[in-house]
Every structure is written in C-alpha cells, then in structure tokens.
C-alpha positions in Angstrom: 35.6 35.4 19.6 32.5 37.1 19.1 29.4 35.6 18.4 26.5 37.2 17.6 27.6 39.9 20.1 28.0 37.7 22.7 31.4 36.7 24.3 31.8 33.1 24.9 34.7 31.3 26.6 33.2 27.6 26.3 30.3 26.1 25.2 29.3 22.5 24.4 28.7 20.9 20.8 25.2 21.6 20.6 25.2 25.4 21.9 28.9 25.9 18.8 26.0 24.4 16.2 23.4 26.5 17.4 25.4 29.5 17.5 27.0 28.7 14.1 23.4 28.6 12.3 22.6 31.9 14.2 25.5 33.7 12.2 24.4 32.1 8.8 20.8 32.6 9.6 21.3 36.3 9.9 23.6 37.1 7.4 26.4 37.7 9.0 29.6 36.9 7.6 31.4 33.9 8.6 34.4 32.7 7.4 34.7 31.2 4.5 31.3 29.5 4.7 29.6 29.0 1.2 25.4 29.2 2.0 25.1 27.3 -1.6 27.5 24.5 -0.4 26.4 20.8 -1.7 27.8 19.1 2.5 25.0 19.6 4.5 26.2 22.3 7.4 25.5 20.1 10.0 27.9 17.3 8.5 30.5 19.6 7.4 31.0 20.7 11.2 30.7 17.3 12.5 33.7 16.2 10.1 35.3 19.4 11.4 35.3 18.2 15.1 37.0 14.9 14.2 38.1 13.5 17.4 35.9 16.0 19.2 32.6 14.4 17.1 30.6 11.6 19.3 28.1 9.5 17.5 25.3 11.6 19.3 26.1 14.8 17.7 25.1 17.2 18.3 23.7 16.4 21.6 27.2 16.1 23.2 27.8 18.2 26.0 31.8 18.1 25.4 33.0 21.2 26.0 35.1 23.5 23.2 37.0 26.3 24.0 36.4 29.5 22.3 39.7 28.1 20.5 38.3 25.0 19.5 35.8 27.2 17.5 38.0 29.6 15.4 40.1 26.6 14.8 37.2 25.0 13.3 36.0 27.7 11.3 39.0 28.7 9.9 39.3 24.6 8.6 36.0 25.5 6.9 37.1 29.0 5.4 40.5 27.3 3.7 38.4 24.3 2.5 35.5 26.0 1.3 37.6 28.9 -0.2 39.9 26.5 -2.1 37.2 24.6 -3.2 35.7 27.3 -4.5 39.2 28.8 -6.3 39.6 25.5 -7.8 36.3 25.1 -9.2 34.9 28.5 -10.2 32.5 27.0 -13.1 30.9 24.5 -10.9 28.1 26.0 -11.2 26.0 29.3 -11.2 25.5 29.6 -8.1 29.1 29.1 -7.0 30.5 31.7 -9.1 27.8 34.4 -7.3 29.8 33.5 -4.1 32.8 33.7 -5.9 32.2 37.1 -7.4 29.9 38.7 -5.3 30.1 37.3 -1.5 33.9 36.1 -1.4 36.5 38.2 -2.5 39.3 36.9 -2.7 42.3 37.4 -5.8 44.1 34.8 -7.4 46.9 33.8 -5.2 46.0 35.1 -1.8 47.2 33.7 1.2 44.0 31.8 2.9 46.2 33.5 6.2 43.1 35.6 7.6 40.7 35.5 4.8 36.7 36.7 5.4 33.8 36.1 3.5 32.0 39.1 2.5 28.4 39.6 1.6 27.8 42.8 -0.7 26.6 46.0 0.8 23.6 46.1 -1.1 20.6 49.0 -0.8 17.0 47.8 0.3 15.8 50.8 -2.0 17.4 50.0 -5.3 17.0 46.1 -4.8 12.9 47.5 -4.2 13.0 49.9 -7.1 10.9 48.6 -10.2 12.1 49.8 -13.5 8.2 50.4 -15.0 9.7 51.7 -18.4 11.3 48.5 -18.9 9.7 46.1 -21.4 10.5 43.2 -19.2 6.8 43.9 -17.4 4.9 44.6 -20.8 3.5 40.8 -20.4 2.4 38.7 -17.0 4.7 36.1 -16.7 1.7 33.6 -16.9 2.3 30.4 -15.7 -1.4 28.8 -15.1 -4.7 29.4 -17.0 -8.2 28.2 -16.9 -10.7 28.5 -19.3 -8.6 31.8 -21.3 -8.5 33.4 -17.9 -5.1 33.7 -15.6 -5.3 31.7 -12.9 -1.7 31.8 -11.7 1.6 33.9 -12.4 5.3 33.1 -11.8 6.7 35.3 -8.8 3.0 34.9 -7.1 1.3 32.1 -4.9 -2.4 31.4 -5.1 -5.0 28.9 -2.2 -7.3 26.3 -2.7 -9.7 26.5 0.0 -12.9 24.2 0.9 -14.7 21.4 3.4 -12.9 18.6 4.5 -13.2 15.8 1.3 -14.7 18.3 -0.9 -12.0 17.3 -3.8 -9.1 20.0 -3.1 -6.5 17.3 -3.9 -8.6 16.1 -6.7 -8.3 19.8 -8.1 -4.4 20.1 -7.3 -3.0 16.6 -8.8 -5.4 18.2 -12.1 -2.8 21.3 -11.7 0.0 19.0 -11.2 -0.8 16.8 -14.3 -1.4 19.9 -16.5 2.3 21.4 -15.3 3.8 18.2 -16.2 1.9 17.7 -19.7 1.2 21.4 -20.6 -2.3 21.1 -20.3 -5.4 18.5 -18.7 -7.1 16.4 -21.1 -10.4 18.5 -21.9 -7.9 21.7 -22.8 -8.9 24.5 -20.2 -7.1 24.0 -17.8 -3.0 25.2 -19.4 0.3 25.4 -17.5 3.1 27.1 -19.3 6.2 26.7 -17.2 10.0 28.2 -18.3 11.9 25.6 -19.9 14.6 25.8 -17.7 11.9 26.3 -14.3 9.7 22.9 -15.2 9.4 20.6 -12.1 6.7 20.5 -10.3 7.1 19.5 -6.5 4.2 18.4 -3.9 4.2 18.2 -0.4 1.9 16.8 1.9 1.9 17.9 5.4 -1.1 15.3 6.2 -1.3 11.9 4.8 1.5 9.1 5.6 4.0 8.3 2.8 1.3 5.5 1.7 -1.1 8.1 0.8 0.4 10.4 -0.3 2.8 8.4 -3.0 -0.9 7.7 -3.8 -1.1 11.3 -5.3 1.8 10.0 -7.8 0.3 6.8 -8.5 -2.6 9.0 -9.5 -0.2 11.3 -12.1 1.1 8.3 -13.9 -2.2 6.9 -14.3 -3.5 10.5 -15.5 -1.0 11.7 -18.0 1.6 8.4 -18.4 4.7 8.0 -16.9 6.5 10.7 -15.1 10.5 11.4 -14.9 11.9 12.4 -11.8 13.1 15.3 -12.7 9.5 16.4 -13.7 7.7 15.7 -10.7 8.8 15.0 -6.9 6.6 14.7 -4.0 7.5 14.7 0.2 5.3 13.9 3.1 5.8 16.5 6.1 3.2 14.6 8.5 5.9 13.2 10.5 8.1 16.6 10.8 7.9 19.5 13.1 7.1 23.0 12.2 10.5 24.3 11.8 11.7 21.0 10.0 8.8 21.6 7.6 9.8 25.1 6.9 13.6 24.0 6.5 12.7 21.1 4.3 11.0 24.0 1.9 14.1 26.2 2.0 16.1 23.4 1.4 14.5 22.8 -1.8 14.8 26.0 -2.7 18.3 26.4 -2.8 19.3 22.4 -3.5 17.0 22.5 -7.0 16.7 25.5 -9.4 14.8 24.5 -12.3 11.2 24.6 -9.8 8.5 26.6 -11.7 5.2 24.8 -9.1 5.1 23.9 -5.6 1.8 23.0 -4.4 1.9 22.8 -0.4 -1.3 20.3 0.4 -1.8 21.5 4.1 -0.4 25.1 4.7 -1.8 25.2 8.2 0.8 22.6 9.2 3.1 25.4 8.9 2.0 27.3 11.7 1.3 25.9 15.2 -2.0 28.2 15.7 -4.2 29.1 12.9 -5.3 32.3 14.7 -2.2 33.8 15.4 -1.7 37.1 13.6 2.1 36.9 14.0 2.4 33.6 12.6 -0.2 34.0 9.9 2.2 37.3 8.4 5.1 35.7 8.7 4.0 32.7 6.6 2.4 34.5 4.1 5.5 36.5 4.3 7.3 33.6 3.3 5.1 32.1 0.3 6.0 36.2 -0.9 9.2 36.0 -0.5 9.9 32.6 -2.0 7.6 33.1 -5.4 9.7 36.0 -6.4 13.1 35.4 -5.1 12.7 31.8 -7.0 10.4 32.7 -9.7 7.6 30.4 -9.1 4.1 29.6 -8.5 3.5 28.3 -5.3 -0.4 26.7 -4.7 -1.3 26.1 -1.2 -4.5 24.6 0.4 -6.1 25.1 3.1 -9.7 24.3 5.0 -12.7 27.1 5.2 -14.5 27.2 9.0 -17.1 24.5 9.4 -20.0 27.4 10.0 -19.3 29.6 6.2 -17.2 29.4 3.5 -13.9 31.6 4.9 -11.3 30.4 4.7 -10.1 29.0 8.2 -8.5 31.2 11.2 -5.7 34.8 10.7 -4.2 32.9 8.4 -6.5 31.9 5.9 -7.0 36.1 5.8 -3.7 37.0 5.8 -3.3 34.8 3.1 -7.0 36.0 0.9 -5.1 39.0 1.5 -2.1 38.1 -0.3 -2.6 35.7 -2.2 -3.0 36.7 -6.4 -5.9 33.7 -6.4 -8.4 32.3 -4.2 -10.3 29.3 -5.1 -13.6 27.3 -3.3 -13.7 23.6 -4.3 -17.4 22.1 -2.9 -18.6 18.8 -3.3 -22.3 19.2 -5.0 -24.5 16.8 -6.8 -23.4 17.8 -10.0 -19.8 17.4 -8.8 -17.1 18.9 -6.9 -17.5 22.2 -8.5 -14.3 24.6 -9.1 -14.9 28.8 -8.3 -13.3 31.5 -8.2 -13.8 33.6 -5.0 -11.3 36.4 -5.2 -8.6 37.1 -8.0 -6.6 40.2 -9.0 -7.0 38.7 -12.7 -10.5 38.3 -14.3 -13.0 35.7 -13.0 -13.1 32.3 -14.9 -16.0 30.4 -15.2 -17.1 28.1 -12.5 -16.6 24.1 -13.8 -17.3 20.5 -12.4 -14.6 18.0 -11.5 -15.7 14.7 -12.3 -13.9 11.4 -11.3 -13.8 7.6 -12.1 -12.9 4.8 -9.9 -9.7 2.5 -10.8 -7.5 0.5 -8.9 -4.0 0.8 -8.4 -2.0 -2.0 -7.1 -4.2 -3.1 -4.7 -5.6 0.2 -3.8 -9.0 1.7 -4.8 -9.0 5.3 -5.8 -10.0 7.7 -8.3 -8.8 9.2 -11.0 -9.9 13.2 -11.7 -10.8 14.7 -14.9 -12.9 18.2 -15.8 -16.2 17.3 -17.2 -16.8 20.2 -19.2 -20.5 19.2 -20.1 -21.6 19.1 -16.5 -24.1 22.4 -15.3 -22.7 24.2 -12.6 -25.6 25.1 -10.5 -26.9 28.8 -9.8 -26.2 28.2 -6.0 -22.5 27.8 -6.8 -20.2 31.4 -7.5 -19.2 31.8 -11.4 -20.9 32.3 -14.9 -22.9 28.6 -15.0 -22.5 25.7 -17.2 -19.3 25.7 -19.1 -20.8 24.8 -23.0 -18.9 21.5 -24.3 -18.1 22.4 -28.2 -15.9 20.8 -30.8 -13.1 23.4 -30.5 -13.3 23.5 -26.8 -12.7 19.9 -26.6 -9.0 18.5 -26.8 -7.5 16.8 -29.7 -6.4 13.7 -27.6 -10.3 13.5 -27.0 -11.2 14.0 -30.6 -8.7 10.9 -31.9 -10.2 8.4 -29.0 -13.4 8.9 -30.4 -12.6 8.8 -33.9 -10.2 6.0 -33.4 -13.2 4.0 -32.0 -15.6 5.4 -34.7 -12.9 4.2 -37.5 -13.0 0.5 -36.0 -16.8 0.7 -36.1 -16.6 2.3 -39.8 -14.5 -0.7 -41.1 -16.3 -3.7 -40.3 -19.7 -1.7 -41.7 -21.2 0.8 -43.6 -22.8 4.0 -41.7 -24.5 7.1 -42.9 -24.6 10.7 -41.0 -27.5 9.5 -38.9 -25.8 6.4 -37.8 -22.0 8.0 -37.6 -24.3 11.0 -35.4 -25.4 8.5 -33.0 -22.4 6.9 -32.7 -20.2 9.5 -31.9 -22.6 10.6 -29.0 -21.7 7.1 -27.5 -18.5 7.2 -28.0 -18.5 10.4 -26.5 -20.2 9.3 -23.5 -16.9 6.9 -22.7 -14.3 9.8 -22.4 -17.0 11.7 -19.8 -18.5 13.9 -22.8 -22.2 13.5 -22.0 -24.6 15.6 -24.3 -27.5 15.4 -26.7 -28.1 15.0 -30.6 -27.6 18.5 -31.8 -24.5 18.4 -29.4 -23.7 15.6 -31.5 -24.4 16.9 -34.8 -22.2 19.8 -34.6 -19.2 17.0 -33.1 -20.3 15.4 -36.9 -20.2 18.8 -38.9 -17.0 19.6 -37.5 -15.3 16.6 -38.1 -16.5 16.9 -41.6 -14.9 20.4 -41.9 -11.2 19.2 -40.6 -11.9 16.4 -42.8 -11.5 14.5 -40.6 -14.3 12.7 -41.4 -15.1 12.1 -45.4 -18.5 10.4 -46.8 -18.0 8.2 -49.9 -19.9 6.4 -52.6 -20.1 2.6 -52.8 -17.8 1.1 -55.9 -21.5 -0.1 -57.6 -23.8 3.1 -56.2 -25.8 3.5 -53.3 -26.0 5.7 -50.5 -22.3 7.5 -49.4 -21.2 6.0 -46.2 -18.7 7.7 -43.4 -15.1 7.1 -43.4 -12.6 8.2 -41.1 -9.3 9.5 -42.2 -7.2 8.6 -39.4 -4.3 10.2 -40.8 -5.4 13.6 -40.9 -6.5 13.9 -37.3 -3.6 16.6 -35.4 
C-alpha cells in the first residue's frame, strides 16, 4: 500500500495515525473518508483498531502490518459511505461530499469504492466575474462612526502597548456584533442572518480571565445565548493545537460571521520569522473568504515606536484591510485609525466604569463620545456629542429619569435644561448648557418632550411623553 509515495511494510499505531492525517492533510484521496465527518478522526481510527486499540493510543508502538491498514480503511470507506447513502440530507455539507467528492450511484457494491475529490482549475476557482452585480456593494460587516471599518471575506489588527485597552476595544466589537450596535450608536455590526456568532479566543489569560471577557458581555448588552457568542482560552495549548482548534471551528460551526483572536502572536513561535509571519497571514486570508467572515486579531506594537511588533505585525499591516492603534492617554484610551483601504474614521475615546462581578473587580467599557481626542493622537479630533448622534437607548434613560423628576414637580425650560445636563452626566454624556439646550430643543421637536399649562393658569411646565419615545 502506498502512502504518501512511500512503501511501508509495518509501522506502529502512532506512525498509521500520522500517516493517515498526512493523506487528509494534503488532499489526497482516501477511501471513503468524509473531511466533514461529525467522529473526531482520531476516534474513528481508534474504534477501528478494536482489539488492536490500547488505552494509550496513539502512543502504542504495536506494530500493524501494511494489512492491518487497508483493512482498516476500507472499515472506514463502507461505514462512512453507507452513512453517507443513507443519509444524503443530513446536512449541507454532506451532500457536497455526496455530490461532488464521492461518487458513487445508487446500488453500488462498496467492493473497491474510492473517494474522489473534483479536478478543479486554480484559474477559474481565481477568476472574478467583475460584471457581476454580486460586487456592486462591500459586503460590510463593521462600521464606525459612517466609515467601514471591517468587511466579510477580510480580517483587520488591533495593535497597541501592553494594558493600553485593546481588549477593552474588542469585547466593544463583540457587544456591538451581538446587539447590532454599542450603546452611543457609532460603532454598527451588521452580520448575515444566517453567519451571526461571534467567537473569541484568548491565547493569553487562564480560563478565569478570560470567561471574565463574557462576564463583561452580559453585563454590557444583557444576557447572551450560546449560540450568539462562544469564547476558548488557547494559553494552555501548543502552536499547532491552537491552529487546529481554529480549523476545527471552522468546519464544526457554519453560521460564524466574527472571530476576534486576542493574541495572534501565540500563533507563531518567533515573531520575526518571515516564513511564519506569511504563512499566518496566509491563513487569516484564506479563512475570511473561504468562510465568509471577519476575523479581528490583536497584537502588541515594539516597546521603542508605535509598529506593530516583529515580521509579522508587517506581514500582517500588509494584509490586513484595517489597522488600528489603541493608546492609553489622559483623556482615555483613545481609538485610531493607522492604515485602512476604506476611508479614515474619526479618532474617539474609550471610557470605562468600575463594577464588580461575583467577586471580581473589573470594568465595564463604553465610547464616550463627548471626550476630546487630543492633537497628539492620529484622526480628525474631538468626536461632537449631538442629539442625533446619540442612541435612543440613551435618550429614554434620560427621559425616563427626567419623567420621574417631572411627576412629583413642576419644571420650566430652564429647570428641565439643567436637568437633563445631569442626567446626562450619569450615562457618561458630559457637556455644557448649550450642549444641553439643543438635547431640550430636540426633544421638543420628536415631541418627546411637550410644555403645558396649569388647569388654573400659570407658567407651562415640561412634561414627558414617555410613550412616544422610539
């Protein structure tokens, strides 16, 4: 039997598994073997052995003839084939195999049968049909301010200092994916219906900290389902495992639209080697479009400057369709854009409050659209806090509050001006009086807010119509 052009008489448990995952990993056909199967590989084999299996698997060094091995894979081919033939709606993916890798017609002996991939051509799979109106739009999937941040089929990096608030930036992203949107309205995530979940893996923090990051979501936007958001630690994994754990997910689950990898350099073991740095970045290319996702990565800049760190953080400024700088500043930890193939959006300031959860202290992020962005910092300066740049969750907190206040007592436009700058002030929208007067004229344009006469005369009063606030 040949494997991988090399003619083997025996070989022990561990080299048949090795050389088994050679074939698959190149392509090559084997017999029967469904890539999209639901048994792990390594299990299926090991029930394959039976008697042959040890407890250690597969660091036996029981030997197998070159018998032994077409036996077992040609227990695999009739199993997987008639599962196949007996089920060939399980689901889409199954009925690609069916159609295009297996074929096999109704009735066929299982005596002998291959699996066959498709003799497809690089060039036509490559060839992009530019008269088709399927590119007329970007298939946006993130957005700041009005500006495209992200698309499906593209990845983008988060670079910055140690603690400068690059995870306080991505569970923002994450939040927004889930909900649609964060709660001051510029940052917007539009995922496919069917491509929703948003996954997040930490290659750093122990599981403590990083379920941490989750705790964080459900405080942010509510309670989360699982199959909305699901998050992994790496820490404890090597390289390769890391890199199979992502391919894994890939194939297991296919309603992804967002992966944010917290850590990409954990996926190479030298951060200044070329080779590894274009393979990976190879990688993130390959899986954003054969998926149809956006995948975020982050990674540190050098200690000295604000590059991004080693080849790879190149390779991947390179490559990547966004580059972002988070920096912790006095105003904040301020969000820019350093390199984009879309248009610059404006520089803002990510603010955060302190809670407790369980009986952990952390913070909770939020983008405090009020705050000046310095001149030092890359981007266009202070992101202007108006009443249609504000979101409508915002608006009914305050005038929620303000309707309380209006109920027990009578208060004119001065007094209803005043308040809503304070009650402004508690959902981190910090400004002036003429901020607040236009927050008043505008509520009295939506009607939201109405002014009305006492029964017996007098001066008209504000009253909110609750009702009327969407």
């Amino acid at each position: 039997m040949d494997l991988i052009g090399k003619k083997i008489e025996t070989v022990s448990l561990r080299e048949a598994l090795v050389r088994l995952k050679e074939i698959d990993d190149k392509g090559l056909p084997i017999y029967g073997f469904n890539p999209f199967g639901s048994i792990p590989f390594d299990d299926y084999i090991t029930k394959l052995f039976g008697s042959k299996a040890v407890a250690d698997f597969p660091g036996s060094e029981d030997i197998l003839t070159e018998e032994d091995m077409a036996e077992i894979i040609d227990a695999r081919s009739v199993s997987v084939i008639e599962d196949l033939l007996s089920n060939p709606t399980v689901n889409e993916k199954n009925e690609i195999v069916r159609n295009k890798i297996l074929d096999i017609p109704e009735g066929y002996s299982f005596d002998d049968v291959l699996a066959k991939k498709p003799s497809l051509s690089i060039l036509d799979e490559a060839r992009v049909d530019y008269k088709s109106d399927e590119f007329d739009e970007l298939p946006i999937a993130i957005e700041i301010g009005g500006k495209v941040f992200g698309t499906l089929g593209n990845f983008s990096m988060v670079i910055g200092k140690p603690k400068s608030g690059k995870t306080l930036f991505t569970t923002l992203l994450a939040g927004a994916a889930i909900s649609g949107q964060d709660e001051s309205n510029l940052l917007k995530v539009k995922l496919p219906e069917k491509k929703s979940k948003v996954v997040f893996f930490d290659t750093e923090q122990s599981k403590s900290h990083t379920a941490l990051v989750g705790k964080r979501l459900m405080e942010l936007i509510g309670d989360i389902e699982s199959t909305q958001f699901d998050i992994f630690s790496l820490r404890r994994f090597s390289i390769d495992q890391r890199l199979q754990a992502l391919e894994e997910l890939f194939i297991r689950y296919d309603d992804i639209g967002l992966v944010i990898i917290d850590g990409i350099k954990d996926l190479v073991s030298e951060i200044n080697n070329e080779k590894e740095a274009s393979q990976i970045g190879n990688k993130l290319l390959e899986w954003t479009q054969r998926y149809n996702i956006h995948i975020v990565v982050v990674l540190h800049q050098n200690k000295g400057d604000k590059h991004a760190r080693g080849h790879i953080g190149g390779e991947l400024q390179n490559k990547a369709e966004t580059t972002v700088s988070i920096s912790k500043r006095k105003e904040g930890h301020v969000v820019a854009p350093e390199f984009t193939r879309n248009d610059d959006f404006i520089s803002f300031v990510i603010g955060f409050k302190p809670v407790k959860l369980g009986k952990n202290e952390t913070v909770i992020p939020f983008i405090n659209l009020d705050q000046k962005v310095s001149k030092k910092s890359k981007g266009k300066g202070r992101i202007s806090t108006t009443p249609q740049s504000t979101s409508i969750g915002t608006h009914q907190k305050i005038l929620q509050e303000l309707n309380e206040i209006c109920l027990k007592e009578q208060n004119n436009k001065g007094e209803a001006r005043d308040l809503i700058k304070g009650l402004a002030a508690k959902h981190q929208l910090d400004f002036g009086d003429n901020k607040a007067q236009k927050f008043l004229t505008y509520y009295l344009e939506k009607e939201w807010i109405q002014m009305k006469k006492p029964t017996g005369g007098g001066k008209s009063f504000v009253s909110v119509n609750i009702d009327s606030i969407k």
